[in-house]
C-alpha positions as CSV (number, residue, x, y, z in Angstrom):
1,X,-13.7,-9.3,32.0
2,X,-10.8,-11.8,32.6
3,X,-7.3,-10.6,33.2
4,X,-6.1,-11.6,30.5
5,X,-9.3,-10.5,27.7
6,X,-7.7,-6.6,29.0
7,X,-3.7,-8.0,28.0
8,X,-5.2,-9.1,24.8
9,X,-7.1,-5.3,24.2
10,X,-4.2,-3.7,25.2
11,X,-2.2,-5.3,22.7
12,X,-4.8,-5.0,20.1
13,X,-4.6,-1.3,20.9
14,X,-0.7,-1.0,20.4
15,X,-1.7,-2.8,17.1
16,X,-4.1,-0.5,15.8
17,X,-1.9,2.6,16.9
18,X,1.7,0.8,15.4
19,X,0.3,-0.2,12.1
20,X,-1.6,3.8,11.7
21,X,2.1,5.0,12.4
22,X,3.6,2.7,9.8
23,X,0.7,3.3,7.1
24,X,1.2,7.3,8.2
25,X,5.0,7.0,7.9
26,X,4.9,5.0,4.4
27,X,2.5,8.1,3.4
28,X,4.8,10.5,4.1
29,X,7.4,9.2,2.7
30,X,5.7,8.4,-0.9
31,X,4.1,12.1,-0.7
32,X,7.7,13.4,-0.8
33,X,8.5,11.3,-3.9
34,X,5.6,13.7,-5.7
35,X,4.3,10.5,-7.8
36,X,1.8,13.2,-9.5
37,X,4.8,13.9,-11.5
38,X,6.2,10.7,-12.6
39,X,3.7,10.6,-15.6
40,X,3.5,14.3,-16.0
41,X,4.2,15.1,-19.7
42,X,6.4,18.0,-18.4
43,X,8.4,15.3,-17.2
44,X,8.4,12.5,-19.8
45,X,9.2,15.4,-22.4
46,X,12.5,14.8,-21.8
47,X,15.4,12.5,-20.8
48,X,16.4,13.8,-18.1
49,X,12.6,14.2,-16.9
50,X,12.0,10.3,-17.7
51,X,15.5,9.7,-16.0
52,X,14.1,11.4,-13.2
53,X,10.7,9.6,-12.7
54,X,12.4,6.1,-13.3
55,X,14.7,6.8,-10.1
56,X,11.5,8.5,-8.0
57,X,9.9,5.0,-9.2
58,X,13.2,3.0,-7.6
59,X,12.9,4.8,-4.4
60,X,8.9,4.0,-4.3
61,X,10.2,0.1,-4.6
62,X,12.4,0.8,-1.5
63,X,10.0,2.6,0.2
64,X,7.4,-0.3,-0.4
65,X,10.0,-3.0,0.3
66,X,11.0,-1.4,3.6
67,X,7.5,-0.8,4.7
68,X,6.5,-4.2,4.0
69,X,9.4,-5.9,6.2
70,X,8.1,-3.2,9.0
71,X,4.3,-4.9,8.4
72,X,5.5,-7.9,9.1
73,X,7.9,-7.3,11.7
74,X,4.8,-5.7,13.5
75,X,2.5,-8.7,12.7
76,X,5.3,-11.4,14.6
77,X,6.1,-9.0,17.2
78,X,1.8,-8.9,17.7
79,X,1.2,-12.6,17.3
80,X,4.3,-12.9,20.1
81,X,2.7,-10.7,22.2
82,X,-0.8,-12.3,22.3
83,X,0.2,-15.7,22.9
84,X,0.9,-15.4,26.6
85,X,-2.5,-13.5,27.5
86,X,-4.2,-16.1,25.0
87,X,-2.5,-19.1,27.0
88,X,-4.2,-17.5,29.9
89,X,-7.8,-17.6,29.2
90,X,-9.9,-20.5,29.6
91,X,-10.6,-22.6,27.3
92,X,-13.9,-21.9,26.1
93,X,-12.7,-17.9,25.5
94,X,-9.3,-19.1,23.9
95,X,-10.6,-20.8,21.5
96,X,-13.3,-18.3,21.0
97,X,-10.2,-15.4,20.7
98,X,-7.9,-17.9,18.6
99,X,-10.8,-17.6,16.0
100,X,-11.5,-13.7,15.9
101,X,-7.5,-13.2,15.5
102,X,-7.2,-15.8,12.9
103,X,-9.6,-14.0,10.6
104,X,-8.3,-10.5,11.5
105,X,-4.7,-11.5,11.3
106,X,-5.9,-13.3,7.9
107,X,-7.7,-10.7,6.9
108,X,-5.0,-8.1,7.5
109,X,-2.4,-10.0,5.7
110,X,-4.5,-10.6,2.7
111,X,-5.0,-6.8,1.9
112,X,-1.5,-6.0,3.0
113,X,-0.7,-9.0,0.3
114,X,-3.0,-7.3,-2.3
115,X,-1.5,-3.5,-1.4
116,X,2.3,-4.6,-2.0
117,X,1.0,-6.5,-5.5
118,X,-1.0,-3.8,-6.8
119,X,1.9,-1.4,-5.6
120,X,4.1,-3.4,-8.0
121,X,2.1,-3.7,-10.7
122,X,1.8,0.2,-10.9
123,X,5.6,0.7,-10.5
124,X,5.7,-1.5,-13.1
125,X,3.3,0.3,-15.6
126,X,4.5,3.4,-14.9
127,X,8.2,2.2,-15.8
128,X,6.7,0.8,-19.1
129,X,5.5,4.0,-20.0
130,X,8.6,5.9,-19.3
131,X,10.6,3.2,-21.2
132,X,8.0,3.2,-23.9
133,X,8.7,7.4,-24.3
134,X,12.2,6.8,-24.2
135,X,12.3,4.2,-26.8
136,X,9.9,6.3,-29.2
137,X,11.6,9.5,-28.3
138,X,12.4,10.4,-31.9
139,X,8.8,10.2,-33.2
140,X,6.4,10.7,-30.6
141,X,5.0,14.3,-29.4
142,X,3.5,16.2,-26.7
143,X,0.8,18.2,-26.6
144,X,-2.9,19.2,-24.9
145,X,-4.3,16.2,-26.0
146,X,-1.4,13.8,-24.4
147,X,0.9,11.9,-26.0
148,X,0.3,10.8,-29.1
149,X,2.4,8.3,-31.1
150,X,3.2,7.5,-35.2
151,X,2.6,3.9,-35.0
152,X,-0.8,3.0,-33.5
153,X,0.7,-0.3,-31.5
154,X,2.7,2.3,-29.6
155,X,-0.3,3.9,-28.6
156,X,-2.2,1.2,-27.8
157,X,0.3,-0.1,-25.4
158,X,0.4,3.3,-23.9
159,X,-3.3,3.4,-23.3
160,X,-3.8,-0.2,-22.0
161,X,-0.6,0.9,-19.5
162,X,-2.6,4.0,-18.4
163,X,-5.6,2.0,-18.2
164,X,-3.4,-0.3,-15.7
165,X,-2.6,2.7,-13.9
166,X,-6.0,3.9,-13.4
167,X,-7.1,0.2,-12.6
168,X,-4.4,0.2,-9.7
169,X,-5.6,3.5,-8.3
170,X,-9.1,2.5,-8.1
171,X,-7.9,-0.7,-6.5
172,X,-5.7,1.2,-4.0
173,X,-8.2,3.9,-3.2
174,X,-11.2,1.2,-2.3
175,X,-8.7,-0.7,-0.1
176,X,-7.9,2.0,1.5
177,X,-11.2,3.3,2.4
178,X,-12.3,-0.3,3.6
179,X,-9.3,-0.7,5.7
180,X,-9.8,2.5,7.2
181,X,-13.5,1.6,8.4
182,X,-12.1,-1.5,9.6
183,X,-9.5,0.2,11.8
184,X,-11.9,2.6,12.7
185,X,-14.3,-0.3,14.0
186,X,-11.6,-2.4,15.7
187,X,-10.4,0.7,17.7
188,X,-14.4,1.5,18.6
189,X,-14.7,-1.7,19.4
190,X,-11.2,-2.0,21.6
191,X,-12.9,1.9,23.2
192,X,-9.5,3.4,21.5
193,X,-9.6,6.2,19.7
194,X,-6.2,7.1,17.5
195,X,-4.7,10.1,18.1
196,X,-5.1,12.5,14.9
């Protein structure tokens, strides 16, 4: 193995292990915010409940926001670091490298792209709910079957905003997995494994 094919594995390795402690981090973080509860009925049963999801759902767009200047703050410092051992390699294996790390790197941005945007549309839905509750506080009830509403527009809105919801977890949860099994294969791969 050339020097510089071990500079580029090492750095691949501080990679994988940066970007698990950023996703690990942002998890965390959004556990605290308990977002089982922002669309609990408990909660949108009253004001101050609905008050109190739309602010959990403001710090979730800070939490993103910040976690998606830390992705890309990892992905330059990355790219920096790799140019030098890349420079280094001869030419048939740089060009060879320059094409694996253009489809990971492209690859890695695209589903960090489609993570923030299906973040946002959630945050979004879920805000249109609590503001559609708020607005139709007067008439609309709670009770074992949900929420129900008086005029059937209301309620359609609230179900295709649910079905948004559900769309966006579905999304979230199949990215996940892949991305996982990709991490799981580059670290294999780089003969890292992550600490638990």
């Amino acid at each position: 193995m050339h020097q510089a094919e071990a500079a580029l594995a090492e750095v691949a390795k501080r990679l994988v292990t940066v970007s698990m402690q950023a996703a690990q981090a942002y998890n965390t973080e959004q556990s605290k915010l308990q977002l089982d509860l922002v669309l609990s009925q408990d909660r949108l049963s009253s004001t101050k409940g609905t008050d109190e999801s739309l602010k959990v759902l403001e710090q979730l767009k800070e939490l993103t926001s910040a976690h998606k200047v830390a992705f890309e703050k990892i992905v330059l410092a990355s790219s920096a670091a790799m140019s030098k051992p890349l420079s280094e390699l001869p030419e048939d294996l740089r060009d060879e490298y320059r094409a694996r790390l253009v489809v990971t790197v492209n690859w890695h941005l695209s589903a960090q792209s489609e993570f923030y945007a299906n973040r946002e549309r959630w945050i979004k839905a879920a805000r249109d709910i609590c503001s559609l509750v708020e607005a139709r506080r007067t008439t609309c009830q709670f009770g074992e079957q949900g929420i129900s509403f008086v005029e059937d527009q209301d309620f359609d809105a609230f179900e295709a905003l649910l079905g948004i919801i559900e769309a966006t977890h579905q999304v979230e949860v199949a990215r996940l997995n892949e991305r996982l099994s990709r991490i799981a294969s580059s670290a294999s791969v780089l003969g890292f494994r992550p600490a638990e």
